[in-house]
C-alpha positions in Angstrom: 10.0 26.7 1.0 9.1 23.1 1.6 5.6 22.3 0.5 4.0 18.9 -0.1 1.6 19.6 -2.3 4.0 20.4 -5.2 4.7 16.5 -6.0 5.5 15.4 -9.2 2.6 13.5 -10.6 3.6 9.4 -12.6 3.4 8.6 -15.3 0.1 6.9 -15.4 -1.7 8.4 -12.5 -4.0 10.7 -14.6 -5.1 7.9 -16.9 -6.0 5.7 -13.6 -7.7 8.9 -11.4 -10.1 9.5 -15.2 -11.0 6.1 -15.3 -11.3 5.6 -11.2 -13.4 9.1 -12.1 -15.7 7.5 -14.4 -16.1 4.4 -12.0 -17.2 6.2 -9.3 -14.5 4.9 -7.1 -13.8 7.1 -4.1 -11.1 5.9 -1.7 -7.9 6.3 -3.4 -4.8 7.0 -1.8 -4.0 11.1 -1.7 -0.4 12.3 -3.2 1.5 12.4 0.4 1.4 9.0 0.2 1.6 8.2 -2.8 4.7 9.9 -2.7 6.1 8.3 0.2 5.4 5.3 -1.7 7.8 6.2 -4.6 10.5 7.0 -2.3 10.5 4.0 -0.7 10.3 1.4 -3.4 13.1 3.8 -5.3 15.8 2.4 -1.8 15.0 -0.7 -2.6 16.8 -1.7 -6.2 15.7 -5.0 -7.5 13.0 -4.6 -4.7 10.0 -6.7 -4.0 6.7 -5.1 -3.1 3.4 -5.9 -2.2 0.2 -4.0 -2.0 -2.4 -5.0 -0.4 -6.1 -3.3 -1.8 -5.1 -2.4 -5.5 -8.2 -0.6 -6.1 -8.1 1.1 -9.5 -4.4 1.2 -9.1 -3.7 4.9 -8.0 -1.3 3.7 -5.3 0.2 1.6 -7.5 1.3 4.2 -10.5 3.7 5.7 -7.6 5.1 1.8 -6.7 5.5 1.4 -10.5 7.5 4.9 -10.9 9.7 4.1 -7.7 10.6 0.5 -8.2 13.0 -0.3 -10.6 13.1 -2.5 -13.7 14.5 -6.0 -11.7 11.8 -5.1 -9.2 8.1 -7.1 -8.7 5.1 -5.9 -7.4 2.4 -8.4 -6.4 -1.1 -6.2 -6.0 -4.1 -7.8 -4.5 -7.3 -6.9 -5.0 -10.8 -8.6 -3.9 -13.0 -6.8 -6.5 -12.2 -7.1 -10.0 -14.4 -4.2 -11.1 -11.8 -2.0 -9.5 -9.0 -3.8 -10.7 -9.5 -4.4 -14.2 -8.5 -0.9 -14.5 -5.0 -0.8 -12.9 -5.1 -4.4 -15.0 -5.8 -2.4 -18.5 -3.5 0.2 -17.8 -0.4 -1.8 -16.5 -1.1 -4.4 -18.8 2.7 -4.5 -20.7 4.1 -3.9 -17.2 6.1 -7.7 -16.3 7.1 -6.5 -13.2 3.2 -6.3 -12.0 1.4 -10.0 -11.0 -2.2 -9.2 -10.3 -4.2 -11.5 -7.6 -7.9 -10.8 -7.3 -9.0 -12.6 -4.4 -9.3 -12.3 -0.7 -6.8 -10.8 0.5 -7.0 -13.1 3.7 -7.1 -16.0 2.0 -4.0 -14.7 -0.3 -1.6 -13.9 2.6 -2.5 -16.9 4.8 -1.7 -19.3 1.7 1.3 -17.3 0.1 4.3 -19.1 0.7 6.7 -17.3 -1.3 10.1 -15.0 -0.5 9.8 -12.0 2.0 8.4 -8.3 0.8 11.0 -5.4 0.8 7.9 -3.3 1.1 4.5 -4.1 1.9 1.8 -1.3 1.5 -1.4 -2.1 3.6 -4.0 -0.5 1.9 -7.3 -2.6 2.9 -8.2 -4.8 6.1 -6.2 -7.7 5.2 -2.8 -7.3 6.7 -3.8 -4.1 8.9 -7.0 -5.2 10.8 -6.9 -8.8 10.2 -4.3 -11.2 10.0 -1.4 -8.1 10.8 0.8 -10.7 12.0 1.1 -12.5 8.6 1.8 -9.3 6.7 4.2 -8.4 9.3 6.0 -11.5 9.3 6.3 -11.3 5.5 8.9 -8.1 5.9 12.3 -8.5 4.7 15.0 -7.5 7.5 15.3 -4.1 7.0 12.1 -3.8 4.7 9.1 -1.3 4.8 5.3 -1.9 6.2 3.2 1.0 5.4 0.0 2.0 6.2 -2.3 4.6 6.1 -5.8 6.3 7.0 -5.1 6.2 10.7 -6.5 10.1 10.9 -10.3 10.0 11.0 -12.0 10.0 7.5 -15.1 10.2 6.4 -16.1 7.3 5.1 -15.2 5.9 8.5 -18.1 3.5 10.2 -19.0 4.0 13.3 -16.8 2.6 16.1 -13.9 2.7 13.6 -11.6 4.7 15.3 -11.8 1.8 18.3 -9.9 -0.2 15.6 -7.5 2.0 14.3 -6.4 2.7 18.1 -6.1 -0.7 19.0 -4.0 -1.2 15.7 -1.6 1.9 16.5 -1.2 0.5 20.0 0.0 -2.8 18.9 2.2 -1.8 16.1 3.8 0.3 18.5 4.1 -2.5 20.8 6.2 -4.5 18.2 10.1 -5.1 18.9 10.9 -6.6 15.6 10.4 -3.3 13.8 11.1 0.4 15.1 8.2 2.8 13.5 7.2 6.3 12.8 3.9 7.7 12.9 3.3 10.6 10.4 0.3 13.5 11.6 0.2 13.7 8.1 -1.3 13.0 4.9 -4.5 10.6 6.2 -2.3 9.9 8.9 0.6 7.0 8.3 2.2 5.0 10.1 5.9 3.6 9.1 7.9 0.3 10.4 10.9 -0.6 9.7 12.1 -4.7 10.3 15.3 -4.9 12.0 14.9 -8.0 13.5 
């Protein structure tokens, strides 16, 4: 019987939800797509991924598991009280470069290779500037995005924002995309342009 909620767990991901725990941080990414996220960076061998809202770094225990060990992850964060923790845990990790900062201000001065994956996890490069972070997808490479169901943490008038978003990912022709009722509600593009 298929079931979703019997997902294998990483490595670090109870280490990262104790000390997220303990922080009081409450917005992490839930298994489904955590999972999804370990799929994808496992097709993409030597793979280069970027995450856009590390957080405390739940998300990035599953692109850490799926990506292998020629890959590089580049994890942005604007708050370092958040991120030190994804920092102390995945501090031996190479493969990891950390940027706390704006997010913004990161993608609209990067100037480096294209993303094989790039997991939106924050406004930057979903709500604002979406054409940068689009525009940074390898051919044939991954944009990922989630909490397009309603949550509740949501402010009001959110939903106005995730519908106009939905509507003009759909409208892209450089990328053909899936939208999961799943999860908290994902949406999947794939470059082929």
């Amino acid at each position: 019987m298929l079931n979703d909620q019997n997902i294998t767990i990483p490595e670090y991901y109870a280490a990262v939800k104790a000390a997220s725990e303990k922080l009081g941080f409450n917005m992490p990414s839930d298994l489904q797509t955590g999972s999804l996220l370990r799929t994808l960076a496992a097709s993409k061998p030597t793979g280069r991924f970027l995450e856009i809202g590390t957080g405390t770094g739940l998300s990035l225990t599953w692109l850490v598991e799926g990506a292998d060990s020629t890959s590089s992850i580049y994890s942005i964060d604007n708050s370092s009280h958040w991120q030190n923790v994804a920092k102390a845990i995945f501090k031996a990790d190479e493969r990891i470069n950390f940027y706390c900062e704006d997010g913004n201000d990161w993608l609209l001065n990067y100037k480096g290779e294209q993303f094989d994956l790039i997991f939106a996890d924050a406004w930057p490069g979903k709500f604002d500037n979406l054409d940068v972070a689009l525009g940074l997808v390898k051919p044939g490479g991954f944009y990922l995005i989630d909490d397009l169901l309603p949550q509740p943490n949501w402010p009001e008038g959110h939903q106005q924002h995730v519908d106009r978003l939905i509507k003009k990912l759909q409208d892209e022709t450089d990328f053909v995309q899936t939208t999961f009722n799943w999860s908290t509600g994902l949406m999947l593009l794939t470059r082929v342009k």
